[in-house]
Every structure is written in structure tokens, then in C-alpha cells.
C-alpha positions as CSV (number, residue, x, y, z in Angstrom):
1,X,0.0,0.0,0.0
2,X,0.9,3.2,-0.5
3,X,1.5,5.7,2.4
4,X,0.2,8.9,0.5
5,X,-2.7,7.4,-1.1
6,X,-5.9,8.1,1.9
7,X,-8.8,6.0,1.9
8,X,-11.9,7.9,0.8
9,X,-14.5,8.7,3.7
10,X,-17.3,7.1,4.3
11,X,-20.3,8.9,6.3
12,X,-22.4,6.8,8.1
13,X,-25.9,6.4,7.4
14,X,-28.7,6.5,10.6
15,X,-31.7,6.4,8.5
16,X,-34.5,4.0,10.0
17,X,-32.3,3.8,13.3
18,X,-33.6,5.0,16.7
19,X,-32.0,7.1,18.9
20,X,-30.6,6.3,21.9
21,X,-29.2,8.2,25.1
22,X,-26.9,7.0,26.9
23,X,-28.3,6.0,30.4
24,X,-25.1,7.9,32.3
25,X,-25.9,11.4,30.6
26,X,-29.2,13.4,32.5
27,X,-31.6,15.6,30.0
28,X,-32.3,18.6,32.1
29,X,-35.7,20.4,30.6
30,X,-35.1,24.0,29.8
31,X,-37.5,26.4,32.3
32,X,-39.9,28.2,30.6
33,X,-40.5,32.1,32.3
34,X,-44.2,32.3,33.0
35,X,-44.7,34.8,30.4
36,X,-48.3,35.7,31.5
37,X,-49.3,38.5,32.9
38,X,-51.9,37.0,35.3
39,X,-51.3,34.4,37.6
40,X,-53.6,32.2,39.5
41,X,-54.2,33.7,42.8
42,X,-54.5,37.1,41.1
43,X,-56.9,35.8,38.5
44,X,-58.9,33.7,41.7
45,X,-58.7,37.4,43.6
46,X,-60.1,39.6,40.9
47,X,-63.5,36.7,40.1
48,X,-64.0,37.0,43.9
49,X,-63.8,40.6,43.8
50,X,-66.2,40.4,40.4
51,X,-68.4,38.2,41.8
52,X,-69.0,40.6,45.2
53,X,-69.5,43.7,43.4
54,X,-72.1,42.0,41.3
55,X,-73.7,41.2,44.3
56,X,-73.5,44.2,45.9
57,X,-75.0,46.4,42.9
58,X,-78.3,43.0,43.0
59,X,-78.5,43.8,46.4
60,X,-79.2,47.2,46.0
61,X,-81.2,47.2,43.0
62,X,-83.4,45.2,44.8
63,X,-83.4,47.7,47.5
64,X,-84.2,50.0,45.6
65,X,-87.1,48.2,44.0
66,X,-88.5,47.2,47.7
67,X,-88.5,51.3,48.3
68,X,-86.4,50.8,51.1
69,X,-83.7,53.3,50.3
70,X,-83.8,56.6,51.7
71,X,-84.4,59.1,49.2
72,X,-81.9,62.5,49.6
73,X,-83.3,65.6,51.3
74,X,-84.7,68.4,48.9
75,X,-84.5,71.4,49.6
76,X,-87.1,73.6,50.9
77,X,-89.5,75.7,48.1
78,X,-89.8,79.1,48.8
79,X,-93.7,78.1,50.1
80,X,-92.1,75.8,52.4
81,X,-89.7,78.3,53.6
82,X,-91.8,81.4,54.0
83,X,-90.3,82.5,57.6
84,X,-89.5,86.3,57.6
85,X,-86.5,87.4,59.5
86,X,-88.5,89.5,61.6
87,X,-92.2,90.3,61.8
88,X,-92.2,93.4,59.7
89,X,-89.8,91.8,56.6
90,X,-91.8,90.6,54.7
91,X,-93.9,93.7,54.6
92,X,-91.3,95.8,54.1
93,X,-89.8,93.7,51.4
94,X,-93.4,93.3,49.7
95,X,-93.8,96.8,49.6
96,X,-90.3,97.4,47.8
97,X,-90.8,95.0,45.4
98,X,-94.0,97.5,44.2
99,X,-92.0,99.3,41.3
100,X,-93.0,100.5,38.2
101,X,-92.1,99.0,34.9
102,X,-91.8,102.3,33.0
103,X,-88.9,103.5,31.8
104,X,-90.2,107.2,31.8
105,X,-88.5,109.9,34.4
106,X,-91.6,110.3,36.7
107,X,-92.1,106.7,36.9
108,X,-88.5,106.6,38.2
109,X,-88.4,109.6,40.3
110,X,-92.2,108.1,42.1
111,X,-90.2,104.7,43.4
112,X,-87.8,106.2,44.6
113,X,-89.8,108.3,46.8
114,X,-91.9,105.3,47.4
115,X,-89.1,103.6,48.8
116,X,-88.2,104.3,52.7
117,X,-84.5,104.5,53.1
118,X,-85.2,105.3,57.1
119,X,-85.2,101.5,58.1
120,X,-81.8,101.4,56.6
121,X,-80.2,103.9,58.6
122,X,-80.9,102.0,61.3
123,X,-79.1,99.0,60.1
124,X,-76.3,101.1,59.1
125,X,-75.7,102.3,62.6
126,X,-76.6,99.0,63.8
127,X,-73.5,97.7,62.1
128,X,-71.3,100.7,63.0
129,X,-71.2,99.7,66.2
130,X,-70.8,96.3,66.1
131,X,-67.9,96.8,63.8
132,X,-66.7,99.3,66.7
133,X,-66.8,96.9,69.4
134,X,-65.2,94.3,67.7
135,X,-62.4,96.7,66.5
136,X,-62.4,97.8,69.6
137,X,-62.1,94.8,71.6
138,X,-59.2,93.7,68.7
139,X,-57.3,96.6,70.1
């Protein structure tokens, strides 16, 4: 034989063959990262939480049907709430609100002498001197 002639390679062919591990070598599985966003527990929390609101707004629409909810307060109309301040307000304001519509000069010039201007001289000095005492007690 010669020394510098190589035998040709020959590759071997597995087709149709099984195969086999050996026993001494361990597979490990790779770990998958839970890619989801919601896990278990939270996903057993938020039907819970579902589940108790839904019951919650059955509860009170039957409530609510049953007339058993308290409706909210209104407020007062002005016939409900006809209480003058004193016993000679609401006179006074009736009689002010007694104005003409005209637009003419003597219609002006007679409510404005209709109007009494002496009850508010009163309340002016009436506030004078509280606003005195207090500034004076301030001091």
C-alpha cells in the first residue's frame, strides 16, 4: 500500500435507526418564564372581587325596587320656607318689590320716593357699632 494514497471517507448512514441516550448522561428540561401576565391567585382574587360587586349592585337594585332606600333631602321651596327674618320683613320687602315697569323719568323719580330708606339707617348704625366693638375689643 501506499503511504500517501488516503482512503476515501465514508459517512455513516442513521436512516431508520432509533435514537438512543446513553443512560449515564441526564436531560435537564429547559424552564420556561411564566410569560403571563396573570397568575392564579391574582386571577382567583379579581373573580371574587367580580363576583362581590355584582352582588353588591343586586343587592341594591333590589333595595331599591323594595322602596327601602332613603331618598336625599330636597330642599325647601320658597312656600315651604316662608319664615321672615322678623315680623315686619316681609312687609317691608313686599312693599319694595312694588315698582314700576316704566322706563319714563316720573315713573323713576315716584319709586324712589316710594321707597323708605329710614329702616336702613338704622341697620347702618346697627353695624357701625358692632364693627366698633369688635375693632375695639381687637385693640
Amino acid at each position: 500500500m501506499n503511504p500517501n494514497k488516503q482512503k476515501p471517507v465514508v459517512e455513516p448512514n442513521f436512516e431508520g435507526e432509533e435514537m438512543k441516550v446513553p443512560p449515564t448522561m441526564q436531560i435537564k428540561e429547559e424552564e420556561v418564564p411564566n410569560t403571563s401576565l396573570v397568575s392564579g391567585p391574582i386571577l382567583i382574587l379579581l373573580f371574587v372581587i367580580l363576583l362581590m360587586l355584582l352582588g353588591g349592585i343586586y343587592y341594591w337594585y333590589t333595595m331599591l325596587m323594595n322602596g327601602q332606600v332613603a331618598s336625599a333631602p330636597t330642599r325647601p321651596t320658597i312656600e315651604m320656607n316662608n319664615e321672615p327674618e322678623s315680623p315686619t320683613a316681609e312687609a317691608r320687602t313686599s312693599a319694595t318689590d312694588i315698582v314700576s315697569t316704566s322706563d319714563e323719568l316720573d315713573a323713576i323719580n315716584a319709586d324712589i320716593e316710594s321707597t323708605r330708606f329710614d329702616d336702613l339707617e338704622d341697620s347702618f348704625v346697627a353695624i357701625e357699632n358692632e364693627l366698633g366693638s369688635a375693632l375695639g375689643a381687637n385693640q
